[in-house]
Structure formats: structure tokens, C-alpha cells
N, C-alpha and C positions, 0 to 999 in steps of 0.2 A: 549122720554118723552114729552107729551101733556100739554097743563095748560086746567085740566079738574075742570074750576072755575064752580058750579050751577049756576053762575048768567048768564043770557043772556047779551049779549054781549052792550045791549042795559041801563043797567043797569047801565054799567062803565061810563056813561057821565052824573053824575048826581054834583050837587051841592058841595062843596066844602067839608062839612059832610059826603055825599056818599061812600066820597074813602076811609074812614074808612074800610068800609064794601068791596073794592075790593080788599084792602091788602089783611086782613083775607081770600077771597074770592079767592085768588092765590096760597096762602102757605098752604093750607087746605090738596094738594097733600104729603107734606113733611112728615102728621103725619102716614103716611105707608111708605111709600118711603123708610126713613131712614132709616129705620128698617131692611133694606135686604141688608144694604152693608156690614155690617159682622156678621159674625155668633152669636146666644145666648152667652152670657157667665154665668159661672156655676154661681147656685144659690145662691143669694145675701141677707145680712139681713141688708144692709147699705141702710137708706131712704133717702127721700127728707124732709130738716126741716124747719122752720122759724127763722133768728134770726132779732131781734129787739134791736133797740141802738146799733147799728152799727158806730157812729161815726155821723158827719157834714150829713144831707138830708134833703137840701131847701127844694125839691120835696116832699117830704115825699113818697119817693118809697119805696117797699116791696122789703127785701132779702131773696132768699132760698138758703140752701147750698147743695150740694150732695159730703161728704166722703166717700169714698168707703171703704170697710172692710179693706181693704189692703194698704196704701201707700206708697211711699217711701220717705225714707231721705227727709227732707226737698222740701217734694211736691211742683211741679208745679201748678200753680191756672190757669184755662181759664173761664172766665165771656162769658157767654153764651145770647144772648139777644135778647127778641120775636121781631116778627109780631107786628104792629097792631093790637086791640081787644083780643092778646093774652095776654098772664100770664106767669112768670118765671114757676111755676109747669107744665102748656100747653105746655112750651117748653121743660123742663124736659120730660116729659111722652111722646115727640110726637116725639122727636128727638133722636140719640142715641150715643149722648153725655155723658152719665154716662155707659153707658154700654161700653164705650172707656175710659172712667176713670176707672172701675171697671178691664179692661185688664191689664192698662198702670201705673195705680197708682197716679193720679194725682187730683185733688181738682176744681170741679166747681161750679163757683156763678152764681145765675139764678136772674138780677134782673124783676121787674117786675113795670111797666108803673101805675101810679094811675090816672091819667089828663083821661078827657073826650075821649072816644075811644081806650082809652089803649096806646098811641101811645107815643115815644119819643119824648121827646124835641132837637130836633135840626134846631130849627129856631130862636129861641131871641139872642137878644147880650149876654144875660148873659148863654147861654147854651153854646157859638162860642169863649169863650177864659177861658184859665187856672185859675180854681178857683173863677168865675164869678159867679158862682150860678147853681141854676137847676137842672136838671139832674145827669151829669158828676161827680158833684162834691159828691153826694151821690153814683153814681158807683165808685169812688175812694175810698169812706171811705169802700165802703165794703172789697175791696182788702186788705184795710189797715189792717183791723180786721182779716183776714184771716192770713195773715202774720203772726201778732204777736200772735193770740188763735193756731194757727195748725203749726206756726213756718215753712211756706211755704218761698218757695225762691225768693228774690223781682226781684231775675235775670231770672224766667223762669214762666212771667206773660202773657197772651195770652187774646185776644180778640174777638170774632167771633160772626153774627149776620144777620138776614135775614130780608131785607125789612126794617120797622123803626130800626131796630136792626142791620139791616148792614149801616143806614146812621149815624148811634150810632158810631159805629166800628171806622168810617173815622174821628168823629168828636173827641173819643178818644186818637185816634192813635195822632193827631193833638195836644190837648190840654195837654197829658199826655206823652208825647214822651219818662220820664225817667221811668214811671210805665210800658208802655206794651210792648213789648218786636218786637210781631209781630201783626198781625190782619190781619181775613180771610172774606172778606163783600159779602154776596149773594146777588143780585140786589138790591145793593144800589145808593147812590147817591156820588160824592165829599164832602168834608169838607165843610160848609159855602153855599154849593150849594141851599140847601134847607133856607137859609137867609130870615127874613121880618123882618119888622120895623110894622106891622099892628095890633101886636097880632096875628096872625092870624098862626096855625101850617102848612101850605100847601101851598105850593107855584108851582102853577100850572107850568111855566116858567120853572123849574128845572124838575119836575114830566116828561114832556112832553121833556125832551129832548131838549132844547130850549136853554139853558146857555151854550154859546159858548164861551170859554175864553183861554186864551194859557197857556200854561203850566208854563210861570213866573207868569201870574198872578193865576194861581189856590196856585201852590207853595206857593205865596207870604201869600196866606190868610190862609194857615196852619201854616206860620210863626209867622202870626199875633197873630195867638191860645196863643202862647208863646214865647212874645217878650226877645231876647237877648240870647234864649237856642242855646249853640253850640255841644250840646253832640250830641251824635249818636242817628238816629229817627229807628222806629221800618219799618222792614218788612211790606209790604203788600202784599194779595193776594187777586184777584179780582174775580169774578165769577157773568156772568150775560145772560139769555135769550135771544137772537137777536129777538121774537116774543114776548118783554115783554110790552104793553100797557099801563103799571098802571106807573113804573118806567123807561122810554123809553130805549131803548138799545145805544142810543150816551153818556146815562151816565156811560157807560163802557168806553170809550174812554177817557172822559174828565177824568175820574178816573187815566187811567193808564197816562195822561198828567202830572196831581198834584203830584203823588209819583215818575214820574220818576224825574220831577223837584226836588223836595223834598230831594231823592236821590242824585241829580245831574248824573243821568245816562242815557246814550243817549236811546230816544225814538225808535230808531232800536233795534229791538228784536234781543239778544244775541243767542236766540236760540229757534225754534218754531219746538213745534210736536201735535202728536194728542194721546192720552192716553188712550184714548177711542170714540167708535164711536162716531161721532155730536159732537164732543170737538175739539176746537184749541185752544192750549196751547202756549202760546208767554212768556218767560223771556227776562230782563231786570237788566242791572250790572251783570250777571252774568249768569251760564248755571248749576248750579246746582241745589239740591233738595229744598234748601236755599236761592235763590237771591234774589236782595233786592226788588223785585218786579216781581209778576210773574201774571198773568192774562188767565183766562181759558173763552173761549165764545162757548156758547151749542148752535147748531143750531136748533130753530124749536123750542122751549122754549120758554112758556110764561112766566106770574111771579109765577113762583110755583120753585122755588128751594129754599133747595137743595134737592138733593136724590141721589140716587144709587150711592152710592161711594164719594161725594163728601165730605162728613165728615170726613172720612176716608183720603183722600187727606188735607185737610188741617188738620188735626193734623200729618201728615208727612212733611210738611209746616214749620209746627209750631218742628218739632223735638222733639215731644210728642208720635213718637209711636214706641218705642224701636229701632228703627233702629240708632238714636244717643245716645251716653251714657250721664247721667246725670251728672253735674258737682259735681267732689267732692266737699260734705258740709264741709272740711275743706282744701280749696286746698291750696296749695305750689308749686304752678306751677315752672317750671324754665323757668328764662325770655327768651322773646322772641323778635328775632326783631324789630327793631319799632324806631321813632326819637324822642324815651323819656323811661326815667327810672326813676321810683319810689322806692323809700326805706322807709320803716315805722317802728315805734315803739310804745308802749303802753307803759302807768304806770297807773296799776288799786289799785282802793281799795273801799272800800263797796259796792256803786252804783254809783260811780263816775270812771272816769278816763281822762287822756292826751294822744294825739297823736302828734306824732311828722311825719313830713311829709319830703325828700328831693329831690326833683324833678330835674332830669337833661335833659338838650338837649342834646340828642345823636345824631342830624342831624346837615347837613354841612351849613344849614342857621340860623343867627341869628332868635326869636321871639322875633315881637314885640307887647306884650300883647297873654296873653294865660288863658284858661281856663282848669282847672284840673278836672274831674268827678270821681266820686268813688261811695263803696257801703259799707254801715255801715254794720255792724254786726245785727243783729236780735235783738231789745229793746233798741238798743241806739240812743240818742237824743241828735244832738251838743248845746251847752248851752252857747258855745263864742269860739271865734277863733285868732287869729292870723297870721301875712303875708300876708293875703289874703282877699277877701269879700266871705260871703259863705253864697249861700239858698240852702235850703233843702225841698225836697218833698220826702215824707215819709223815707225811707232809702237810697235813691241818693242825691248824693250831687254833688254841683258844687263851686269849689273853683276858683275865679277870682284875677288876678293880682293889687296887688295897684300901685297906682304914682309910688313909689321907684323902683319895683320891675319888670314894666312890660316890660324891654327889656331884655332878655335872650342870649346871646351869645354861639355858639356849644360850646358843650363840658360845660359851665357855669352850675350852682347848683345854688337852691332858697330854704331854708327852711322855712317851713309855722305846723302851728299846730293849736288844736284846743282842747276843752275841753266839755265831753260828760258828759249823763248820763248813767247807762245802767240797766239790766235787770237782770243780770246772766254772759252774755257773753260779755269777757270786750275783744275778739279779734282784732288783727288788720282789717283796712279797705281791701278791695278787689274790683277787676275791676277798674281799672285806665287808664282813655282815658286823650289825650291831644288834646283839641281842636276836638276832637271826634272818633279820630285813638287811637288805643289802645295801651297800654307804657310797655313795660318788667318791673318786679319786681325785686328785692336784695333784 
């Protein structure tokens, strides 16, 4: 694959407005491309629509949604997110992203850029940390909405995006660590990479490959996104052109520097192959379909991806294309390993109820100081708590140890609880990590 951009090549060194026009001018290959990694699927009468009042948008961005006729149980959501000069519908109709929804059963949000050029914001301070403003923070409300109108599942939330849309992706994955789950970036950039203090959306230094930083400090500034979160960060998968001009090709590197740190998982590839011609595939933590970092580089690749197949990869990435099964929407797992055990209870009535929580350390060392994460049920809202300090973004929660409570001895128990609102479903909490490892149930 070629980057068969119209513009002459002479065109790309223009003015700082210019590169508007070379984003667009890159991914222009994608709106065929896509199209042939897998086959038609049978004919469909589920659209693309708009919804409006979606929740918090500083920005005032547009959202589209694409349902598919068919979903399952408590759908998965992937936000899908343009180009430059592009539009949620352009990426709708150019990509084949619903027709992978339409197979697999799953819910995608298309937002869409309203600012001068179409382009994302990921340069201001207020776009580069958690609930800061801008952007992000209206791509979050729409997830939110999704959730609670289509009763989607907050645990199997996905993010994926090319060009502005893939430096979106990093800046989410960053800021939102307990909404996305995973996130797949096509030539993009690092977290924070694309930074100014000028106003100003473009930061040539970053564009050009030029931001050289180690991998503590790339880490450090997605930590910054979200000071004090110890829960588990989401997946990445990285995908980038070695001939890309517009978004240089060392921001593939510095990428898989930032997640691996991020991670904490060594920068030696766990395991590297080639998947297809002109592709090396490198993982990282791990050698499965899964790891917590995995990074594909196309040789011979300008900025025109993705195409042939690579959609299709990353929603097998993401564990969205039937080869994992879905989690049951009411599970009862039986516990499993791990150096912590949760045991819960509920007492519902109208739209109210109580949860009672009691956390033990099943491991051979004392904690001192620990943070509990979990996931409400679908419409419930904590409304005060106990034992613990607890924030809450949208259905995850993190419950923090107070003075009295924050040294835990093996084998030692700590009951904590809280008092919600809810909706319908007054069930118990699910998914319980300690400190970001995840805890058996009773």
C-alpha cells in the first residue's frame, strides 16, 4: 500500500493551516481501502443518526450513532474518531466499522470535530487532563449516554481513530483510563505530544518526529491526565507508516515507549511476527491476541492508513470479533486467585439502595494504603459512602482507604459501604481490582 495523496508532495511544507489539508490528503486512501477487508454483510436497515444533548460538550462536538439491527446483551460501545477535515458520518460511510458492528453486534459513536479544520483538540491544557474541558470531555458524555439509553456495557468500551482521531485515542486512553477499556491509534502521535501553551492546534516538533523523551517521562504525562488513579489502564495498539511525512514515523516508537511505561512492561518485545506482508508486529507484557501493548509497523506507508485488514485486526484486539465470548450480563463468576477477596451485599428499595462491601487480603504481605475499583450496575449513582473516600466516573468507582483503615494485615478484613441511587437495577457491584490486580469474589 502507497500513500496516493493528490497533493504534490511540494504542497505538504506549507504554513501551519496547510496541514489541515495533508491530513485529509493522506487518509483519502482509507475511504476504499477499508472496504475490502471483509466481505458485504447482508442487507441492513439500521442507519447512521444524530443525537443531540448528549450530556457535558465544552466543544460543542456533533454525535452520530450507528445501532446495528441486531445487538447483543448489553452491547459493546467503540467511538470511532475522524481525520482532519473529516466528519463522524465521513468516517461512518468511509470505513468499515459498522459493517463490523453490524457482524458482531456491537454500538459505535462517531464523534465529529466542529473547531476550524475539523481537527481534534489535543494541544490545550484543558484537552491534556481528566475532565479539564474540550474535547474529551464531550467524547465521554457521549459514551455515557450510550450506556445508560442502549444499557451498553461500561466494561467492554473501545476507542480507535486515525490521524487527529488516533492522537484522540492516546489522549483518551490517558485521561479516561476507567471508561476505555482498550484503544487502537493509526498514525498518531503520544499523549501530550502534540502540547502548546500558544493557542495554537499544531505543533510542528511533535508532527516532525522531533519529541524525544524516555519512556518515564512519556508515562509520567499520562499519569498526569489523571492524578492519583491506581486502577488498571486500558490496552493499546499502535499502527503507523515508516514513510509517513505528515505524522513522522519516530512517533511510533515514542508511542510504544509511553504504554509500555504506562504498563510497566519491558520495552523488549515479548514476542514479534509478521501477519501480513510489509507488517512487523512487535508485543509487549505479553504474546497473546490481548497484550497490554501491541504495535504493527507497515513498511513503505505514507499517512494513509488504515486499510486492508487493519480494522479487522484491531477489533480482534479489542475482543470484539466473536473469537472471545462476551461477558455474562449477569455474572457469578467463582473466585479466582488473586491477593484480595471481595464479598458484597445490597438492600434495595424504590430508587434507592445500600451496599455493604468486605475486602480481605489474601496475600502474605501486609497493605499499606490500598485502593478498591469496581463497576456499578447500569443507572446507579453513589450518593454517600462509608469506610472509605470514593470518586466516581460514570459507573467505576474507586474506593480509597481512610487514616483508621489504611493498613491491612494478610488474611485481615476492612468493611466499607456506600449508599446509591438507581434506575431499575439495584444489583450488586462487579469487577473488583485492588490496587489494579483483580480480587476473587464470595
Amino acid at each position: 500500500m502507497t500513500d496516493r495523496s493528490p497533493h504534490p508532495r511540494s504542497a505538504r511544507r506549507r504554513p501551519p493551516g496547510g496541514r489541515l489539508t495533508v491530513l485529509w490528503a493522506g487518509v483519502l486512501p482509507l475511504l476504499s481501502a477499508l472496504l475490502l477487508a471483509v466481505s458485504a454483510p447482508s442487507a441492513s436497515a439500521a442507519t447512521l443518526t444524530e443525537v443531540t444533548a448528549f450530556g457535558s460538550n465544552p466543544s460543542n462536538l456533533r454525535m452520530h450513532l450507528y445501532v446495528p439491527d441486531t445487538v447483543r446483551a448489553r452491547p459493546a460501545v467503540l467511538v470511532a474518531v475522524h481525520y482532519c477535515t473529516g466528519s463522524g458520518p465521513a468516517f461512518h460511510s468511509g470505513t468499515e466499522f459498522a459493517s463490523l458492528a453490524d457482524r458482531y453486534g456491537f454500538i459505535v459513536v462517531y464523534p465529529s470535530a466542529t473547531r476550524s479544520g475539523n481537527c481534534f483538540d489535543v494541544s490545550s491544557p484543558q484537552a491534556l487532563r481528566r475532565d479539564g474541558g474540550s474535547d474529551p470531555v464531550g467524547i465521554r458524555s457521549m459514551v455515557g449516554w450510550v450506556e445508560q439509553r442502549h444499557n451498553a456495557d461500561p466494561g467492554r468500551v473501545y476507542v480507535t481513530g486515525a490521524s487527529s482521531g488516533a492522537m484522540m485515542t492516546n489522549v483518551l486512553l490517558g485521561n479516561y483510563p476507567d471508561v476505555f477499556q482498550a484503544g487502537a491509534a493509526f498514525m498518531g502521535v503520544p499523549h501530550s505530544c502534540f502540547a502548546t501553551t500558544d493557542g495554537s492546534g499544531w505543533n510542528s516538533a511533535c508532527a516532525n518526529g522531533a519529541v524525544d523523551r524516555t519512556p518515564q517521562e512519556w508515562g509520567g504525562l499520562v499519569r498526569a491526565a489523571y492524578p492519583g488513579y491506581s486502577g488498571p489502564r486500558p490496552r493499546m495498539q499502535i499502527w503507523h507508516g515508516t514513510e509517513d511525512d505528515t505524522l513522522r514515523y519516530p512517533n511510533f516508537a515514542e508511542q510504544i515507549d509511553q504504554w509500555t511505561d504506562v504498563h510497566r512492561v519491558s520495552r523488549t518485545p515479548a514476542s514479534t511476527d509478521r501477519p501480513q506482508s510489509g507488517w512487523t508486529r512487535t508485543r509487549y507484557g505479553g504474546t497473546g491476541e490481548q497484550a497490554p501493548v501491541e504495535a504493527v509497523s507497515v513498511q513503505g506507508v505514507g499517512h494513509s492508513l488504515p486499510g486492508g485488514g487493519m480494522a479487522a485486526r484491531a477489533l480482534a484486539f479489542f475482543g470484539l470479533d466473536g473469537t472471545t465470548p462476551p461477558p455474562d450480563p449477569d455474572p457469578d463468576p467463582e473466585p479466582e486467585p488473586g491477593a484480595c477477596r471481595v464479598a458484597s451485599t445490597t438492600h434495595a428499595w424504590n430508587t434507592g439502595l445500600t451496599a455493604s462491601l468486605t475486602l480481605t487480603n489474601t496475600g502474605s504481605a501486609p497493605l499499606d494504603g490500598w485502593a478498591l475499583g469496581f463497576t456499578l450496575r447500569p443507572g446507579q449513582t453513589i450518593t454517600s459512602g462509608w469506610g472509605a473516600a470514593y470518586s466516581a466516573a460514570g459507573g467505576s468507582v474507586t474506593a480509597r482507604n481512610v487514616s483508621y483503615n489504611a493498613v491491612l494485615a494478610p488474611g485481615a478484613s476492612v468493611q466499607i459501604g456506600f449508599q446509591a441511587t438507581h434506575t431499575g437495577d439495584a444489583g450488586r457491584p462487579s469487577s473488583f481490582t485492588l490496587d489494579g490486580a483483580v480480587c476473587a469474589t464470595a
